[in-house]
DSSP file (Angstrom, degrees, kcal/mol; ACC not computed):
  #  RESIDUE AA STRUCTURE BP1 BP2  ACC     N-H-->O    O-->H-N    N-H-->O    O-->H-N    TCO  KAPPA ALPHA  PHI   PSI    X-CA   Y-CA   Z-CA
    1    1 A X              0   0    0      0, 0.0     2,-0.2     0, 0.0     0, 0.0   0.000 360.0 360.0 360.0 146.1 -129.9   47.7   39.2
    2    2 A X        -     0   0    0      1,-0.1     2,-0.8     2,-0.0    23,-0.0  -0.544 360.0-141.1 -82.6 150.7 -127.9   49.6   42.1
    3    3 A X        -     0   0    0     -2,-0.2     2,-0.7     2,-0.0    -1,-0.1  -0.869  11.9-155.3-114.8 115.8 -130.7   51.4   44.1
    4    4 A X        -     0   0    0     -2,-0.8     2,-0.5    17,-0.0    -2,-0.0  -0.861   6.3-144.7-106.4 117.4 -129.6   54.8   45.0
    5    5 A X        -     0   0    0     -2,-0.7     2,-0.7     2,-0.0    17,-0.4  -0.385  28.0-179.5 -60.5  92.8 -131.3   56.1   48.0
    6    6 A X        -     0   0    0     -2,-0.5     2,-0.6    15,-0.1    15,-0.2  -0.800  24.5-160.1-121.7 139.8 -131.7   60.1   47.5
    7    7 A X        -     0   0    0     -2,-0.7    13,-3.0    13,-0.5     2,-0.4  -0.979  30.0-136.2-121.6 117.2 -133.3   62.9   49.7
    8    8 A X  E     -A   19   0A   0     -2,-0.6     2,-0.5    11,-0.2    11,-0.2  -0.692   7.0-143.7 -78.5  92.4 -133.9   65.6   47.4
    9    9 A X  E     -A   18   0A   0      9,-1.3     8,-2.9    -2,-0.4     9,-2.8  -0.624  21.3-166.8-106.6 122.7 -132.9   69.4   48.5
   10   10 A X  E     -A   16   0A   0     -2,-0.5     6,-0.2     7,-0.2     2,-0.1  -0.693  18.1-135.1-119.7 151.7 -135.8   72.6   47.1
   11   11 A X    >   -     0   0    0      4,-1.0     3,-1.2    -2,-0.2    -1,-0.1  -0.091  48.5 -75.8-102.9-166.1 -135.1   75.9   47.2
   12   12 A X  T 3  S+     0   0    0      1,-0.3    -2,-0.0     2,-0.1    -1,-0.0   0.828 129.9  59.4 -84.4  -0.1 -138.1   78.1   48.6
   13   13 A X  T 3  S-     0   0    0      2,-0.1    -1,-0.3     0, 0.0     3,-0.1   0.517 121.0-108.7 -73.3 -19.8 -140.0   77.9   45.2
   14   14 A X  S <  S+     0   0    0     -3,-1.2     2,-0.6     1,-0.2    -2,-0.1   0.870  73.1 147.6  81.7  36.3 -140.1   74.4   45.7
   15   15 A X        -     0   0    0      0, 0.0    -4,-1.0     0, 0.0    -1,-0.2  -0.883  53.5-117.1 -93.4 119.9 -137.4   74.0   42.6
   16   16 A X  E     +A   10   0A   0     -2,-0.6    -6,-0.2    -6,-0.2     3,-0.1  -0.600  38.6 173.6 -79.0 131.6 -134.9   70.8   43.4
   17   17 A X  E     -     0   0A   0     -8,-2.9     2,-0.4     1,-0.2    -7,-0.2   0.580  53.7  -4.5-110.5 -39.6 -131.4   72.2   43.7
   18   18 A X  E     -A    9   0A   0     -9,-2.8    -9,-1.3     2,-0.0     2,-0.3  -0.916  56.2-113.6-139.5-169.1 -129.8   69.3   44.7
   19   19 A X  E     -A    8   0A   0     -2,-0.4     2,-0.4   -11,-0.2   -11,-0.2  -0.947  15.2-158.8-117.2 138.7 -129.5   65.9   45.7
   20   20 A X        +     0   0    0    -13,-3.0   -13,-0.5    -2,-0.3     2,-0.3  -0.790  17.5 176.0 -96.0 159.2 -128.4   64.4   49.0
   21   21 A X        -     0   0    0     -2,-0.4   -15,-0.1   -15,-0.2   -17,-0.0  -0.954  33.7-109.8-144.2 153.9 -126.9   60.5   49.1
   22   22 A X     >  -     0   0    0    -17,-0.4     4,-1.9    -2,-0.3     3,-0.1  -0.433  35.1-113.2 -69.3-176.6 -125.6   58.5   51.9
   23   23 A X  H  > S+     0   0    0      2,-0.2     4,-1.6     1,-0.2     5,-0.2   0.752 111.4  63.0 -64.1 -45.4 -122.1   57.9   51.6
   24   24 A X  H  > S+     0   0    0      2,-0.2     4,-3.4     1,-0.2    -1,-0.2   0.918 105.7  49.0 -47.9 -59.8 -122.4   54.2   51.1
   25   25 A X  H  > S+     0   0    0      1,-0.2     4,-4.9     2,-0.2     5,-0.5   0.915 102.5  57.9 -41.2 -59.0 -124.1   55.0   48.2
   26   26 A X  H  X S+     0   0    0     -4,-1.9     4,-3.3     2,-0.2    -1,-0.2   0.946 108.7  47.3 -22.0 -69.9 -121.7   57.3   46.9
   27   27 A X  H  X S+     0   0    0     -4,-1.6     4,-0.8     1,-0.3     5,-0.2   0.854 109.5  51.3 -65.1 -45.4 -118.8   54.6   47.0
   28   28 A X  H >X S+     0   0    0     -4,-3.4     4,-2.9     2,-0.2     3,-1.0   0.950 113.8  45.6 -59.9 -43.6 -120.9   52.0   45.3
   29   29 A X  H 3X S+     0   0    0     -4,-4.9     4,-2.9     1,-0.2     5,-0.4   0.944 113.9  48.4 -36.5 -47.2 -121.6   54.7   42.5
   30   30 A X  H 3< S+     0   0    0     -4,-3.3     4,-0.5    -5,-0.5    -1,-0.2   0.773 114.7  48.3 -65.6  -9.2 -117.8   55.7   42.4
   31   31 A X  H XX>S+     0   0    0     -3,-1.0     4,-2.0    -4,-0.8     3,-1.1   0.915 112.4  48.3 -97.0 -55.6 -116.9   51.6   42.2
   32   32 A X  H 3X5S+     0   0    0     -4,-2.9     4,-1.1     1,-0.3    -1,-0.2   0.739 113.4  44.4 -63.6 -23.4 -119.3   51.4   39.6
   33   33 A X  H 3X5S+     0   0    0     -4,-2.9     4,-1.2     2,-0.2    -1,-0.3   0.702 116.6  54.5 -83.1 -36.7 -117.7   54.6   37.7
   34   34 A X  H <45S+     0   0    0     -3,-1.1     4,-0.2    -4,-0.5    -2,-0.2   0.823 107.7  39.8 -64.2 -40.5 -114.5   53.2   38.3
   35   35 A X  H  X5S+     0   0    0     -4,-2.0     4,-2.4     2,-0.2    -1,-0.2   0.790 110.1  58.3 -92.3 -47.8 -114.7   50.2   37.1
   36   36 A X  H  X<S+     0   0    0     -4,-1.1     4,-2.2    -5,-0.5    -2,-0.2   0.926 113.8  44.9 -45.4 -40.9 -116.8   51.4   33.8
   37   37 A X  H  X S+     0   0    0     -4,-1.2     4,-1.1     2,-0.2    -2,-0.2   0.692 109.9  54.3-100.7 -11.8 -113.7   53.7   33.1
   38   38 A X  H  > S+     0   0    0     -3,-0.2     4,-4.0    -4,-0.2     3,-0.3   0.943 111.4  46.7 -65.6 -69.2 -111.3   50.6   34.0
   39   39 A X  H  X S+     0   0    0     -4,-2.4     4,-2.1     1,-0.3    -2,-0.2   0.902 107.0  56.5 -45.3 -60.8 -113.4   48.3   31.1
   40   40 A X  H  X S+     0   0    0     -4,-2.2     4,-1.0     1,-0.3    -1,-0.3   0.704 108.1  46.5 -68.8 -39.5 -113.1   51.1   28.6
   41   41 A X  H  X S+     0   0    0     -4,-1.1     4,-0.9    -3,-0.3    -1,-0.3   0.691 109.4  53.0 -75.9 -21.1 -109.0   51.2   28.9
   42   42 A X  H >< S+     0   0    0     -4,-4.0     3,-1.9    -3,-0.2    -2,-0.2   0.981 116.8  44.3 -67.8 -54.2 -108.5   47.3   28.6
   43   43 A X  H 3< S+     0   0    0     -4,-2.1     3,-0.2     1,-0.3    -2,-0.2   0.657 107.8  51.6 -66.6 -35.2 -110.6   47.9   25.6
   44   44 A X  H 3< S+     0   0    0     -4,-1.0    -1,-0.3     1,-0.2    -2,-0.1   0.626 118.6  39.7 -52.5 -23.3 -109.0   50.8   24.2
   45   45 A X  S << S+     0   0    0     -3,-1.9    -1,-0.2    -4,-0.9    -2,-0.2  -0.037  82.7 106.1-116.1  25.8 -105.6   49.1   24.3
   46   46 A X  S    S+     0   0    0      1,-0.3    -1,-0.1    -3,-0.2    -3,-0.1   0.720  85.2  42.2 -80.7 -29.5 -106.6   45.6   23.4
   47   47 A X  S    S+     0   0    0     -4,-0.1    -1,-0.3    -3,-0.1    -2,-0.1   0.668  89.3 107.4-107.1  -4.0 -105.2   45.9   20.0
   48   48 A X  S    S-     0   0    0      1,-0.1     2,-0.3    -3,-0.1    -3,-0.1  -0.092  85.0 -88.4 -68.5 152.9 -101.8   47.7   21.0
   49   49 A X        -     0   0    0      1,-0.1     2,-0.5     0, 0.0    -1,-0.1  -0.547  43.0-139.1 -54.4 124.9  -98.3   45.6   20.9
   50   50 A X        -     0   0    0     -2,-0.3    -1,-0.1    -3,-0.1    -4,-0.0  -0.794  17.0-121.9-106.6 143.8  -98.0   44.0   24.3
   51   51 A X        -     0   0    0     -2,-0.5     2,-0.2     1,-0.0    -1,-0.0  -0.303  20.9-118.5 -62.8 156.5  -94.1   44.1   25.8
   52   52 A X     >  -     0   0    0      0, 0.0     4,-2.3     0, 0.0     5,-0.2  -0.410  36.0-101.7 -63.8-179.9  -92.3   41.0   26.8
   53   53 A X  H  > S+     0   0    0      1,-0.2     4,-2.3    -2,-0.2     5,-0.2   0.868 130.6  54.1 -85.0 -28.9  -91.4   40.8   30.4
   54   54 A X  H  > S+     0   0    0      2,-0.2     4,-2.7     1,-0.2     3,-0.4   0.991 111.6  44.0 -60.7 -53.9  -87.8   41.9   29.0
   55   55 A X  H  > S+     0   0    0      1,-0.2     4,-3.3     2,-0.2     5,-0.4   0.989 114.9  47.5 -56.3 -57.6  -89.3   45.0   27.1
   56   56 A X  H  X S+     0   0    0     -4,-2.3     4,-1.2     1,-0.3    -1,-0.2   0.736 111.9  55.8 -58.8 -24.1  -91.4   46.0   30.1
   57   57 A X  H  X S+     0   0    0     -4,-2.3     4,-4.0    -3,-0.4    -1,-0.3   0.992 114.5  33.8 -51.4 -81.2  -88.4   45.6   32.1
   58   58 A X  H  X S+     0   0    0     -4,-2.7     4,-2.5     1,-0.3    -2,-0.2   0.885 114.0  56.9 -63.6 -39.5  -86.4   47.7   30.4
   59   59 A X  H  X S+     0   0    0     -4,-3.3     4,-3.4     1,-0.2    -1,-0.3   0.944 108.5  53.3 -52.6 -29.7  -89.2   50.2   29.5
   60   60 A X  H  < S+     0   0    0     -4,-1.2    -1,-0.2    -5,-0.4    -2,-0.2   0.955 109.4  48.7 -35.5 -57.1  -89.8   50.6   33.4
   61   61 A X  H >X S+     0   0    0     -4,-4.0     4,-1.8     1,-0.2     3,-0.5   0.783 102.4  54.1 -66.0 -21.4  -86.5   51.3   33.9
   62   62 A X  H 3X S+     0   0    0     -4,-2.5     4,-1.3    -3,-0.3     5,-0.3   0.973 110.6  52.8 -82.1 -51.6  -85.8   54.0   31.2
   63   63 A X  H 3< S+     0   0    0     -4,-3.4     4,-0.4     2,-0.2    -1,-0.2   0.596 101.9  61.9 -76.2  14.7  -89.1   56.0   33.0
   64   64 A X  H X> S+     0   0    0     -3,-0.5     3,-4.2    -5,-0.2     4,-1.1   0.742 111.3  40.1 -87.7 -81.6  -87.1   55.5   36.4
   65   65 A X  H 3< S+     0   0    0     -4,-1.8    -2,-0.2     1,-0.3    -1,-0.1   0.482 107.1  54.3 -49.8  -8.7  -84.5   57.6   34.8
   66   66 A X  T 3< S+     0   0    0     -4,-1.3    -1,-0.3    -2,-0.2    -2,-0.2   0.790 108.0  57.1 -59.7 -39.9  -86.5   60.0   33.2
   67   67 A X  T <4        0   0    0     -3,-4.2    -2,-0.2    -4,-0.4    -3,-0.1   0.912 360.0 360.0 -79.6 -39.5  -88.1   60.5   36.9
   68   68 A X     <        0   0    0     -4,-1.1    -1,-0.4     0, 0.0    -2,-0.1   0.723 360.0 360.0 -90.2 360.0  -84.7   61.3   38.3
């Protein structure tokens, strides 16, 4: 389990209003978020038609020429 390191920021009621983390932490979160949301599109697209190198070619090329 990732251990996230948090210093905890109260307002003068003593209500927690936010959270601090270091930055390290941060990055490992955002990898971990990244990477979840990575997993989730191979999966979504897992059953879709996959191109030959020829298709992929050519589709490539038709969205160059859309771009211009």
């Amino acid at each position: 389990m990732l251990q996230i390191r948090k210093n905890y920021i109260i307002d003068e009621t003593r209500n927690m209003i936010a959270v601090q983390i270091p930055v390290e932490d941060f990055n490992k979160i955002e990898e971990v978020i990244e990477n979840y949301g990575l997993a989730k599109l191979i999966d979504d697209v897992k059953e879709e038609k996959s191109f030959t190198v020829q298709e992929a070619k050519r589709f490539y090329k038709s969205l160059k020429k859309k771009e211009l």
